[in-house]
N, C-alpha and C positions, 0 to 999 in steps of 0.2 A: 661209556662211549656213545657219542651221538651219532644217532643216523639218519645221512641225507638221500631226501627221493631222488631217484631218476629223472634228469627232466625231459626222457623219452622213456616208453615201455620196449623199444626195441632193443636187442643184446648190441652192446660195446663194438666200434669197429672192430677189426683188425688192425694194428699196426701199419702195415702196406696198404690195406683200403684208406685206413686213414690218411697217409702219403699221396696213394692215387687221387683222392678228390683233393686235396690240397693245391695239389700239384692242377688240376683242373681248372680252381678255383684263380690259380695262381697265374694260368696260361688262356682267360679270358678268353676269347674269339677264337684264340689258335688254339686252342683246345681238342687238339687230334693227336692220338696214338702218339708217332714219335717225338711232337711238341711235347704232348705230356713227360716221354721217357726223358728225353733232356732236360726238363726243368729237373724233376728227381733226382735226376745223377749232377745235375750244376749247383743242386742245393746239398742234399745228402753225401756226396764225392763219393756212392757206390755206383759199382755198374746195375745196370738194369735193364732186362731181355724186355724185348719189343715183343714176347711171349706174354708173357706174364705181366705184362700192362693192359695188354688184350683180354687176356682172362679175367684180368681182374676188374676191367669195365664192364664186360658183357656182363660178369657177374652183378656189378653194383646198380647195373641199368635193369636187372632181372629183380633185382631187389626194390626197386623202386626210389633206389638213393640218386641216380643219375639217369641221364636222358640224355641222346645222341639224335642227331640230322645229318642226312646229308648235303653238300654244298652242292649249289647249283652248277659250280663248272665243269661241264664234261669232259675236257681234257685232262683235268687234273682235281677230279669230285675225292672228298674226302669226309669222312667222318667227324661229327665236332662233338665233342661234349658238354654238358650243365651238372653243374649240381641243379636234385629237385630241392624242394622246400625238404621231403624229407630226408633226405642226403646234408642239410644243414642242421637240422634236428640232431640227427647222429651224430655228426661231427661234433657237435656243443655236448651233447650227452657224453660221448666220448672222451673232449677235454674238461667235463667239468667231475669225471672220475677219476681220471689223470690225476686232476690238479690238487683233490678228496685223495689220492694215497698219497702226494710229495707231500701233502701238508705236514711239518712236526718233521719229517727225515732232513736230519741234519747231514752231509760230509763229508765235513771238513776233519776233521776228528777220523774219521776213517781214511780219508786221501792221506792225511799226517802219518798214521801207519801203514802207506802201503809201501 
């Protein structure tokens, strides 16, 4: 069996961190709270608590995977998000572990007998 390095020393997203910076990445400029939870639930077709999009930014900004501002408009100031550099780092480390355990899993062969 061959083994491939990490091309980050940080541990593997999570699945949902994984989604939330996607979904960031995905929502450019609008990059705020419920823009995020919509892209999520418009791509994935689950629901998903405007909680636990929150949580799980403040977390990835604490982690130093993302970075948030506020907008200058004061009637309606909100929140935006970035991935950092290293927020992109994980991500790639993330799918190139991903992609290290689908290699060789075949299926079809099992969808046949389900």
């Amino acid at each position: 069996m061959k083994f491939l390095a990490s091309t980050s020393d940080a541990a593997p997203l999570g699945a949902f961190e994984e989604h939330v910076l996607l979904a960031v990445i995905r929502s450019g400029d609008e990059a705020y709270g419920m823009h995020v939870r919509r892209e999520l639930e418009a791509v994935t077709g689950r629901d998903v608590t405007i909680g636990s999009v929150y949580v799980t930014l403040d977390r990835l900004e604490a982690k130093g995977l993302a970075t948030s501002h506020r907008t200058p408009d004061e009637t309606n100031s909100r929140r935006v998000f970035t991935v950092s550099a290293g927020g992109a780092r994980a991500l790639a480390a993330t799918r190139a572990m991903r992609d290290r355990l689908w290699d060789g899993v075949e299926l079809r062969r099992l969808l046949r007998n389900a």
